[in-house]
C-alpha positions as YAML, in Angstrom:
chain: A
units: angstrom
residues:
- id: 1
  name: UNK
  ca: [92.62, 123.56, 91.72]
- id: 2
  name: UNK
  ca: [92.33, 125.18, 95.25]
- id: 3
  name: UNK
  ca: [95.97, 126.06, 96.12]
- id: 4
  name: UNK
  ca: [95.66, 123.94, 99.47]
- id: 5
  name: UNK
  ca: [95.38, 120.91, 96.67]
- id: 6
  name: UNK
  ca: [98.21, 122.38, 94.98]
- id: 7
  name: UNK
  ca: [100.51, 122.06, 98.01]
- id: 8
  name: UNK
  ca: [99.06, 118.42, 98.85]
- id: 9
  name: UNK
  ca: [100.02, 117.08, 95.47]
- id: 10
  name: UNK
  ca: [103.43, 118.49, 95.87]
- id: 11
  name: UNK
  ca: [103.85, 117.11, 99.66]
- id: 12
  name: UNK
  ca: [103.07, 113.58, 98.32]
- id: 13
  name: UNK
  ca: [105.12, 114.04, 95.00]
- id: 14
  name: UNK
  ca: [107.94, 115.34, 96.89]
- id: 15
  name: UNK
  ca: [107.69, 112.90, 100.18]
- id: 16
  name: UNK
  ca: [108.61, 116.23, 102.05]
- id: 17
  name: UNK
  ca: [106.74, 119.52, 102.93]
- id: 18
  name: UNK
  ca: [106.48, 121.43, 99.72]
- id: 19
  name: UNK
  ca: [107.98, 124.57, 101.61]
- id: 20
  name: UNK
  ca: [110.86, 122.33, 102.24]
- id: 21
  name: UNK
  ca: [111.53, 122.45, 98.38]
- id: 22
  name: UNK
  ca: [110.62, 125.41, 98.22]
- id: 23
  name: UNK
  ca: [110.85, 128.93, 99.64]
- id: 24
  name: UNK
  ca: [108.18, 130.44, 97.90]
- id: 25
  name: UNK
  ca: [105.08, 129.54, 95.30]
- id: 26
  name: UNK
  ca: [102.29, 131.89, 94.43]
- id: 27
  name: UNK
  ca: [98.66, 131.23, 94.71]
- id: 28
  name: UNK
  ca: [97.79, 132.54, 91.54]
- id: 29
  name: UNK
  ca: [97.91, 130.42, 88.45]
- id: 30
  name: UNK
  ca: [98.50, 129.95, 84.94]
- id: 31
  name: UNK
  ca: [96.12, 127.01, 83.39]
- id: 32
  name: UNK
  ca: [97.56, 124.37, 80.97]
- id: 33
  name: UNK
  ca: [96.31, 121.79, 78.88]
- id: 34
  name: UNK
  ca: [96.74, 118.69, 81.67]
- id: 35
  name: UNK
  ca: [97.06, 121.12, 84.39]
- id: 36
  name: UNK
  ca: [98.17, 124.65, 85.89]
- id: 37
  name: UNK
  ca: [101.03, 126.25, 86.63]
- id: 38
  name: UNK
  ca: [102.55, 128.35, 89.60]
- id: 39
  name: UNK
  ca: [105.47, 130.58, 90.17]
- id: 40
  name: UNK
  ca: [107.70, 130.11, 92.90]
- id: 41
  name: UNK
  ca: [111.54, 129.96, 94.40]
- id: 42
  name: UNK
  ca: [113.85, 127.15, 95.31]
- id: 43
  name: UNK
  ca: [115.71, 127.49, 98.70]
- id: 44
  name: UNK
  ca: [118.76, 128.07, 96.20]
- id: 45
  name: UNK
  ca: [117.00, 130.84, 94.89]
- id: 46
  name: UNK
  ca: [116.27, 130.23, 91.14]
- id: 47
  name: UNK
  ca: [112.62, 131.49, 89.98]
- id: 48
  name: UNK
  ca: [110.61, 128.55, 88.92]
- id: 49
  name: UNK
  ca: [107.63, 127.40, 86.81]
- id: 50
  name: UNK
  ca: [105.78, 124.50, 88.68]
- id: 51
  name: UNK
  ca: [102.94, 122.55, 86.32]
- id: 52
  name: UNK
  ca: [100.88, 120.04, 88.65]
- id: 53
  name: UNK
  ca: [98.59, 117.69, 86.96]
- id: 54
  name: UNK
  ca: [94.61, 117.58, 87.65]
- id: 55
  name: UNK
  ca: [93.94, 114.73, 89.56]
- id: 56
  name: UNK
  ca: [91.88, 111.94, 87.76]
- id: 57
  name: UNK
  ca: [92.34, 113.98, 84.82]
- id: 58
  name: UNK
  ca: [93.02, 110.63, 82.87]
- id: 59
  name: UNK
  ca: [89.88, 109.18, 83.78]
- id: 60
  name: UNK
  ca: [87.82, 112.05, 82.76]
- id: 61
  name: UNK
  ca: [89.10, 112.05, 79.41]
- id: 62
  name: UNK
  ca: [88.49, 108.66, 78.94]
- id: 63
  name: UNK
  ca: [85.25, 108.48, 79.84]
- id: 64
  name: UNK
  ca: [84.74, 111.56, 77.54]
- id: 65
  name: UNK
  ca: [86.61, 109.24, 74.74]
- id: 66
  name: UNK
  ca: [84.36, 106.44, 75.83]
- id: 67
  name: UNK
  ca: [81.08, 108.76, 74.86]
- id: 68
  name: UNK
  ca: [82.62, 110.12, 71.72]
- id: 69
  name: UNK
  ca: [82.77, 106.41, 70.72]
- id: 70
  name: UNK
  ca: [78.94, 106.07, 70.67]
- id: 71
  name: UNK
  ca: [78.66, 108.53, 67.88]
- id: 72
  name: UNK
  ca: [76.78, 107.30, 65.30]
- id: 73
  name: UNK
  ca: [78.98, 106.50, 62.28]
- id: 74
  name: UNK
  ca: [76.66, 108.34, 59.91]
- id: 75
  name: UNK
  ca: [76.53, 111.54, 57.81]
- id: 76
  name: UNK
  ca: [80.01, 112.98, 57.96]
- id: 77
  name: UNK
  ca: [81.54, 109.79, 59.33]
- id: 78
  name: UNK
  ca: [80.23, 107.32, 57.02]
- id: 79
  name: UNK
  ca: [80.80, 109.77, 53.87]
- id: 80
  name: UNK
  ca: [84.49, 110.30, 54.46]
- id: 81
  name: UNK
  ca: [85.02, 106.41, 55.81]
- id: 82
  name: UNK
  ca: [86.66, 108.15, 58.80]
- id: 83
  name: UNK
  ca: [87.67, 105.13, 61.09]
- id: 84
  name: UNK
  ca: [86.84, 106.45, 65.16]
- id: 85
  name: UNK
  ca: [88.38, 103.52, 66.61]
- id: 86
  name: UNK
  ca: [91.80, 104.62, 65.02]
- id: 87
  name: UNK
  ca: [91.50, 107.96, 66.07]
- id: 88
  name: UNK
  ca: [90.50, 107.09, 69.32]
- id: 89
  name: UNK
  ca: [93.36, 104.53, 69.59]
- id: 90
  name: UNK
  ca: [96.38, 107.04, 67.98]
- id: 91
  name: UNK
  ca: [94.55, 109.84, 70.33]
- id: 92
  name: UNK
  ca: [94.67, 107.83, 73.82]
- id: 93
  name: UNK
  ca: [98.16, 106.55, 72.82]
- id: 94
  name: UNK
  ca: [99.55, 110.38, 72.18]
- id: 95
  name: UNK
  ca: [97.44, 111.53, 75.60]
- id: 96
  name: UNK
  ca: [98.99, 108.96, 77.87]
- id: 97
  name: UNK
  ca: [102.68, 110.24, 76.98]
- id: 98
  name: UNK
  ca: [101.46, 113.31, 77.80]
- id: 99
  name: UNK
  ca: [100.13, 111.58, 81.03]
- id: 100
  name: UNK
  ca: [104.14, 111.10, 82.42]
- id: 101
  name: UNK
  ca: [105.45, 114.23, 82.83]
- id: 102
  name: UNK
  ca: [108.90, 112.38, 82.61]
- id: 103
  name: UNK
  ca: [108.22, 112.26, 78.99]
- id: 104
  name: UNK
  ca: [107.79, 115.89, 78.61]
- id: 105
  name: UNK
  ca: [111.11, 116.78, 80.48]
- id: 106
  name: UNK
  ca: [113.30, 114.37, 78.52]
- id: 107
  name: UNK
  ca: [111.86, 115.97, 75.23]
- id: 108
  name: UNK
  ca: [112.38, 119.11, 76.64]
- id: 109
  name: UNK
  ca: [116.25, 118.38, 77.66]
- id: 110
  name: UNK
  ca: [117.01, 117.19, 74.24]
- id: 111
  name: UNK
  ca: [114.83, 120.06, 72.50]
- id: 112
  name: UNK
  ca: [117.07, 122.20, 74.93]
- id: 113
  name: UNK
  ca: [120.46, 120.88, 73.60]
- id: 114
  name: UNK
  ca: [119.06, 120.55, 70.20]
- id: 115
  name: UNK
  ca: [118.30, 124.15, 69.75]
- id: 116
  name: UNK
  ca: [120.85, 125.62, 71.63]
- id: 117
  name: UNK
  ca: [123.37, 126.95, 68.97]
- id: 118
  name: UNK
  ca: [120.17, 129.65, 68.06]
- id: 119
  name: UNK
  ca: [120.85, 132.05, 70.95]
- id: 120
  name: UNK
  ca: [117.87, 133.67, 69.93]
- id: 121
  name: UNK
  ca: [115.45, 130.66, 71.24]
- id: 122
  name: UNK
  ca: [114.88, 130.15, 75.07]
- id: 123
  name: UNK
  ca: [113.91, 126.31, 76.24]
- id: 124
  name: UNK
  ca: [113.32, 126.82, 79.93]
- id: 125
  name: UNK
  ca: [116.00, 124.57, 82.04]
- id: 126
  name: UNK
  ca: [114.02, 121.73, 84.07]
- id: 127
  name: UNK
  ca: [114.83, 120.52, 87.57]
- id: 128
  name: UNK
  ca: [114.45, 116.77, 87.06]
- id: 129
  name: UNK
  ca: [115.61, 116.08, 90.83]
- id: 130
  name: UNK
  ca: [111.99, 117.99, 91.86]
- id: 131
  name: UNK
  ca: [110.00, 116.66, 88.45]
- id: 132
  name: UNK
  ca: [107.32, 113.39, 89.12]
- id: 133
  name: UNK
  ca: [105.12, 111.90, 86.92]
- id: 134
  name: UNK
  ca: [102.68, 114.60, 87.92]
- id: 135
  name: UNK
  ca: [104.84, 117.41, 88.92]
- id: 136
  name: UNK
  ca: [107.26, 119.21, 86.69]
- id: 137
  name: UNK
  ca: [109.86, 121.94, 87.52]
- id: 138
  name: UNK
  ca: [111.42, 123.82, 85.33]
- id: 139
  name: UNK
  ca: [113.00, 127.32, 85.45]
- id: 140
  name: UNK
  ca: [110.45, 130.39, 84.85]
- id: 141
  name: UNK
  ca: [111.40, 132.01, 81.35]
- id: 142
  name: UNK
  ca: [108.94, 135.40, 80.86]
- id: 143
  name: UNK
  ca: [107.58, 137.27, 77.95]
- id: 144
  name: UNK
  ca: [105.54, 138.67, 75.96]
- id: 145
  name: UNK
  ca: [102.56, 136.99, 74.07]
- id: 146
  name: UNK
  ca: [101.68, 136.52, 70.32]
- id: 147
  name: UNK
  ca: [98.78, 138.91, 70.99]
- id: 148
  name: UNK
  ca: [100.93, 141.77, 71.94]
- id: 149
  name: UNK
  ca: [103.21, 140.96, 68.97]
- id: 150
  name: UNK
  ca: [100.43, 141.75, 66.69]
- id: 151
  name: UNK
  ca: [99.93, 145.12, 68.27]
- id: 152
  name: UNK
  ca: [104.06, 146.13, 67.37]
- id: 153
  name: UNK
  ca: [105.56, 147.23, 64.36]
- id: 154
  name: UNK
  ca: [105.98, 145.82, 61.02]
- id: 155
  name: UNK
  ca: [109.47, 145.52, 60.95]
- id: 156
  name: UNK
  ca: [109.03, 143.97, 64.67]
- id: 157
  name: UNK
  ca: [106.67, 141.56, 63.71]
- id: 158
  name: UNK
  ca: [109.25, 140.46, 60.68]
- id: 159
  name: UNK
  ca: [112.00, 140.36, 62.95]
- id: 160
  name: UNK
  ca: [109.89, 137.64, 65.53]
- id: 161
  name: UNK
  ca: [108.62, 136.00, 62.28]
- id: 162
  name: UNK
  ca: [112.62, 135.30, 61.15]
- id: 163
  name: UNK
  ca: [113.13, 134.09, 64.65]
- id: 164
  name: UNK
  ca: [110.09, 131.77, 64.55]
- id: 165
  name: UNK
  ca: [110.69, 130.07, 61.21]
- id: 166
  name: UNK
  ca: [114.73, 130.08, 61.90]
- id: 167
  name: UNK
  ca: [113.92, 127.76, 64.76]
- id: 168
  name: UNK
  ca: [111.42, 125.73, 62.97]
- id: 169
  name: UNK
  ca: [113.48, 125.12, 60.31]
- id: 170
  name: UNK
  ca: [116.98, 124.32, 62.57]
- id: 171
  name: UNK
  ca: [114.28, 121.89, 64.31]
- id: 172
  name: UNK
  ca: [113.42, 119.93, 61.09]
- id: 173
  name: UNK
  ca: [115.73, 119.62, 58.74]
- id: 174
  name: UNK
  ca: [118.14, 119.90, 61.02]
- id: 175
  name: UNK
  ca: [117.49, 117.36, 63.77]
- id: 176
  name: UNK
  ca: [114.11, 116.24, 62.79]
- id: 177
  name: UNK
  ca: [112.43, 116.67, 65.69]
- id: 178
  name: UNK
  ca: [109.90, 119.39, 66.22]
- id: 179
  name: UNK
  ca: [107.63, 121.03, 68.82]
- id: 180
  name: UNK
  ca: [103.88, 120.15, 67.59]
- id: 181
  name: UNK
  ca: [101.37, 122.42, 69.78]
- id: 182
  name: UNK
  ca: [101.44, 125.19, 68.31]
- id: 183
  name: UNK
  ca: [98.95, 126.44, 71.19]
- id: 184
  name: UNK
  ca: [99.44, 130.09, 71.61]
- id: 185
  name: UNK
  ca: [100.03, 129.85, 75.39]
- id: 186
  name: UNK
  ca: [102.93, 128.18, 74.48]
- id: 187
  name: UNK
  ca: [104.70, 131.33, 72.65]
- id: 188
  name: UNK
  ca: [105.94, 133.82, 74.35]
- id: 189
  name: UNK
  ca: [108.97, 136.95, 72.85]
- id: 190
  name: UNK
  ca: [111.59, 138.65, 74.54]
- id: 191
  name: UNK
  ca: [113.38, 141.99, 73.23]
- id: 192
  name: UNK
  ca: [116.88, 141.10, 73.63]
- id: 193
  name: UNK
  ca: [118.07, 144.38, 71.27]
- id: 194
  name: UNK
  ca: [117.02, 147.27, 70.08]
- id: 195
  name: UNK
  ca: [115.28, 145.36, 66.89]
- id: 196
  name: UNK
  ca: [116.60, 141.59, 67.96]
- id: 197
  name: UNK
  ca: [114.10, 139.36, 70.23]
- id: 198
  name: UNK
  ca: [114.15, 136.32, 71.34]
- id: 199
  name: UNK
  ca: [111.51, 133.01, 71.09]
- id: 200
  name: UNK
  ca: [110.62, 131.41, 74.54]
- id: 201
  name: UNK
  ca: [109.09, 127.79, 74.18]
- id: 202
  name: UNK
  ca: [106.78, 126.40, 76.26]
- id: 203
  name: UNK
  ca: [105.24, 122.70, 77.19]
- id: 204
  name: UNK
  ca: [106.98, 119.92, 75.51]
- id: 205
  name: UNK
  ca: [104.55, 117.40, 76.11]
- id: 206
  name: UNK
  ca: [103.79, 116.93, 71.98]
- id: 207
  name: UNK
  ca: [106.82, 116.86, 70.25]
- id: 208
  name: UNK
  ca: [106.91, 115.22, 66.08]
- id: 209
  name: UNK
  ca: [109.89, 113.22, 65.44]
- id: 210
  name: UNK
  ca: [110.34, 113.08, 61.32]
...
């Protein structure tokens, strides 16, 4: 989105002047799966991570829906007795959740308290009294991706492993509740010792309850 839309969503989320909420937000963006995301500053100060929703995004995707529905059920399809309808039903159901960014923040509070007894796995804070259905605020948590993981050591790449499937497991047997896009946008590592680092978690708005 041009940044000018950017700052109209947020005027009309917030009912304000976005640079009344705000005392700083970059132009340059991050993309996510519903939307993009932009850095910025509170007038308290604290660094920030703002997602904003693509407009009409909904309706795009259903009308993309709508024309994956006129597949013919043959080949493939018929072979397997895959049922479309069904998938197209559980798949709208899942995708309007992830419509209300409301439900991504409250699984991301309780993923937040959930988790926090590993020190070693970061669950960025959100703002809820500056989140909206289409605008979420939560603070900005950096590091390093999965790509430049690969690049590091062995024993490195053990040590993020351990971290990785520590958290995973704490998430499921644990409190049976686990963070289910394993996109890797949504990874990022901090060093937080000389061989210790830490697992930041991003976007919340798929979570599995078992």
């Amino acid at each position: 989105l041009p940044f000018k839309t950017v700052t109209e969503i947020l005027d009309k989320a917030w009912q304000v002047p976005w640079d009344s909420v705000l005392s700083s937000l970059e132009k340059d963006c991050k993309v996510a799966s519903l939307g993009q995301v932009h850095f910025g500053r509170l007038k308290n100060g604290r660094s920030v991570a703002i997602k904003v929703q693509f407009p009409e995004i909904a309706a795009s995707v259903e009308t993309e829906l709508d024309l994956f529905g006129l597949m013919p059920k043959v080949g493939p399809v018929a072979k397997w007795g895959f049922h479309l309808e069904g998938y197209r039903d559980a798949f709208w159901h899942n995708f309007t959740e992830e419509l209300d960014y409301k439900t991504e923040y409250l699984h991301q509070q309780k993923y937040r308290e959930m988790v926090a007894v590993l020190e070693d796995v970061i669950v960025p804070e959100i703002f809820v009294e500056h989140c909206r259905p289409n605008v979420l605020v939560q603070s900005r948590e950096d590091g390093f991706s999965i790509d430049e993981a690969e690049k590091m050591s062995q024993s490195d790449r053990q040590a993020i492993g351990r971290v990785v499937l520590r958290h995973y497991l704490h998430m499921l047997f644990r409190h049976g509740l686990v963070h289910s896009d394993p996109n890797p946008g949504n990874f990022a590592f901090r060093r937080v010792g000389r061989d210790k680092f830490a697992l930041v978690l991003y976007d919340y708005g798929s979570i599995l309850e078992i």
